[in-house]
C-alpha positions as CSV (number, residue, x, y, z in Angstrom):
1,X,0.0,0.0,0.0
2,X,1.0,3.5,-1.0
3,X,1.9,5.7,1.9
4,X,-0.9,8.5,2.7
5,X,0.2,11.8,3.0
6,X,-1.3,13.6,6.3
7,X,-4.3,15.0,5.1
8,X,-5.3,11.6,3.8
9,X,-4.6,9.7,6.8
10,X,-6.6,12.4,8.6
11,X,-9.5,11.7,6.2
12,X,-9.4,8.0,6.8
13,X,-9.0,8.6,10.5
14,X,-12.2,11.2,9.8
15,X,-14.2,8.5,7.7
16,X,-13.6,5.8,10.5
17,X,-14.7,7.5,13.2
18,X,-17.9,8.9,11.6
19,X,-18.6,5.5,10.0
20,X,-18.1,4.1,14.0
21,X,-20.5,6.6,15.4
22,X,-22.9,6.3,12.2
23,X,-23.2,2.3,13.8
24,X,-24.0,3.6,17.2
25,X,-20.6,2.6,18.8
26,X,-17.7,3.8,20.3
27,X,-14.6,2.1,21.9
28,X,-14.0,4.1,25.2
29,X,-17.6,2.5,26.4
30,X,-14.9,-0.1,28.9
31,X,-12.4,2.9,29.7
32,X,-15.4,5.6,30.8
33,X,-16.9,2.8,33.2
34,X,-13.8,2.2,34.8
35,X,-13.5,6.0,35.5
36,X,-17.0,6.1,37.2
37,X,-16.4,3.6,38.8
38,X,-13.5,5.0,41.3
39,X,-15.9,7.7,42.7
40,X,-18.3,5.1,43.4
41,X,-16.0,2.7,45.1
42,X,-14.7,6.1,47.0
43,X,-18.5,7.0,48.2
44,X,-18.6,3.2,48.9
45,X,-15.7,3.3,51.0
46,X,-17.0,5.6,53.5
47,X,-20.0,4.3,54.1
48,X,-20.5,0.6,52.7
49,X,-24.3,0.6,53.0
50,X,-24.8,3.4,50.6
51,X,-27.8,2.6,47.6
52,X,-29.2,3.9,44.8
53,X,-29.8,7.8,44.7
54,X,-27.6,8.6,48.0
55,X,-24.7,6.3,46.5
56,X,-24.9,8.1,43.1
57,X,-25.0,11.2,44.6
58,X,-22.5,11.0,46.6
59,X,-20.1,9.6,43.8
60,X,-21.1,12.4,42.1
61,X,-20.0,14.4,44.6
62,X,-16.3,13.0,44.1
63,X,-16.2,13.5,40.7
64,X,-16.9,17.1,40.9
65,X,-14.3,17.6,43.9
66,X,-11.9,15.2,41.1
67,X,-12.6,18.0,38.5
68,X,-12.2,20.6,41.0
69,X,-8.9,19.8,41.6
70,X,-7.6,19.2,38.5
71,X,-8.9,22.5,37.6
72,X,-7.2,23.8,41.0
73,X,-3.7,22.1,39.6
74,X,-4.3,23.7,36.3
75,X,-4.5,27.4,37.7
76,X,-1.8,26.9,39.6
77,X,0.2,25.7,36.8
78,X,-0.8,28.5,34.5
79,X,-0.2,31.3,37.3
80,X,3.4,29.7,37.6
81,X,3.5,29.6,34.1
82,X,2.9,33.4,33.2
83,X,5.3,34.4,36.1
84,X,7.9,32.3,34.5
Protein backbone atom coordinates (compact mmCIF):
# COMPACT_ATOMS: atom_id res chain seq x y z
CA UNK A 1 0.00 0.00 0.00
CA UNK A 2 1.03 3.46 -0.99
CA UNK A 3 1.87 5.74 1.91
CA UNK A 4 -0.85 8.48 2.72
CA UNK A 5 0.24 11.82 2.98
CA UNK A 6 -1.28 13.64 6.27
CA UNK A 7 -4.34 15.02 5.06
CA UNK A 8 -5.35 11.61 3.78
CA UNK A 9 -4.58 9.75 6.83
CA UNK A 10 -6.56 12.44 8.58
CA UNK A 11 -9.52 11.70 6.17
CA UNK A 12 -9.41 7.97 6.80
CA UNK A 13 -9.03 8.64 10.54
CA UNK A 14 -12.23 11.17 9.78
CA UNK A 15 -14.15 8.50 7.72
CA UNK A 16 -13.56 5.80 10.47
CA UNK A 17 -14.68 7.49 13.16
CA UNK A 18 -17.90 8.87 11.62
CA UNK A 19 -18.59 5.54 10.04
CA UNK A 20 -18.12 4.11 13.98
CA UNK A 21 -20.50 6.62 15.43
CA UNK A 22 -22.86 6.34 12.19
CA UNK A 23 -23.16 2.31 13.82
CA UNK A 24 -23.96 3.61 17.18
CA UNK A 25 -20.64 2.62 18.81
CA UNK A 26 -17.74 3.83 20.27
CA UNK A 27 -14.60 2.09 21.86
CA UNK A 28 -14.03 4.13 25.23
CA UNK A 29 -17.64 2.47 26.37
CA UNK A 30 -14.90 -0.06 28.89
CA UNK A 31 -12.39 2.94 29.66
CA UNK A 32 -15.41 5.64 30.77
CA UNK A 33 -16.95 2.80 33.17
CA UNK A 34 -13.82 2.17 34.80
CA UNK A 35 -13.49 5.98 35.51
CA UNK A 36 -16.97 6.14 37.16
CA UNK A 37 -16.39 3.64 38.82
CA UNK A 38 -13.51 4.99 41.29
CA UNK A 39 -15.87 7.65 42.65
CA UNK A 40 -18.33 5.08 43.36
CA UNK A 41 -15.96 2.74 45.14
CA UNK A 42 -14.69 6.06 47.03
CA UNK A 43 -18.47 6.95 48.21
CA UNK A 44 -18.60 3.21 48.87
CA UNK A 45 -15.72 3.25 50.95
CA UNK A 46 -17.02 5.58 53.51
CA UNK A 47 -20.04 4.26 54.07
CA UNK A 48 -20.45 0.57 52.65
CA UNK A 49 -24.34 0.64 52.97
CA UNK A 50 -24.85 3.42 50.57
CA UNK A 51 -27.76 2.60 47.59
CA UNK A 52 -29.24 3.89 44.78
CA UNK A 53 -29.77 7.76 44.75
CA UNK A 54 -27.64 8.62 47.99
CA UNK A 55 -24.73 6.34 46.49
CA UNK A 56 -24.93 8.10 43.09
CA UNK A 57 -24.95 11.25 44.61
CA UNK A 58 -22.46 10.99 46.58
CA UNK A 59 -20.14 9.64 43.82
CA UNK A 60 -21.14 12.40 42.10
CA UNK A 61 -19.99 14.42 44.60
CA UNK A 62 -16.30 13.00 44.14
CA UNK A 63 -16.25 13.45 40.74
CA UNK A 64 -16.92 17.06 40.91
CA UNK A 65 -14.31 17.65 43.85
CA UNK A 66 -11.87 15.23 41.07
CA UNK A 67 -12.61 17.95 38.50
CA UNK A 68 -12.21 20.62 40.99
CA UNK A 69 -8.86 19.78 41.63
CA UNK A 70 -7.64 19.20 38.46
CA UNK A 71 -8.85 22.50 37.58
CA UNK A 72 -7.16 23.82 41.01
CA UNK A 73 -3.67 22.14 39.56
CA UNK A 74 -4.31 23.69 36.34
CA UNK A 75 -4.48 27.39 37.69
CA UNK A 76 -1.78 26.87 39.60
CA UNK A 77 0.18 25.71 36.78
CA UNK A 78 -0.75 28.53 34.52
CA UNK A 79 -0.15 31.29 37.33
CA UNK A 80 3.36 29.65 37.61
CA UNK A 81 3.52 29.60 34.07
CA UNK A 82 2.86 33.37 33.24
CA UNK A 83 5.29 34.43 36.06
CA UNK A 84 7.86 32.32 34.53
Amino acid sequence: MPSLTPAERTLRARLAAHTLHAKGGTNTGPAHEAFDQRFYDQALADDPTLEGQELEKRAGHYRSAYFARLSLKSAKARRKAGAA
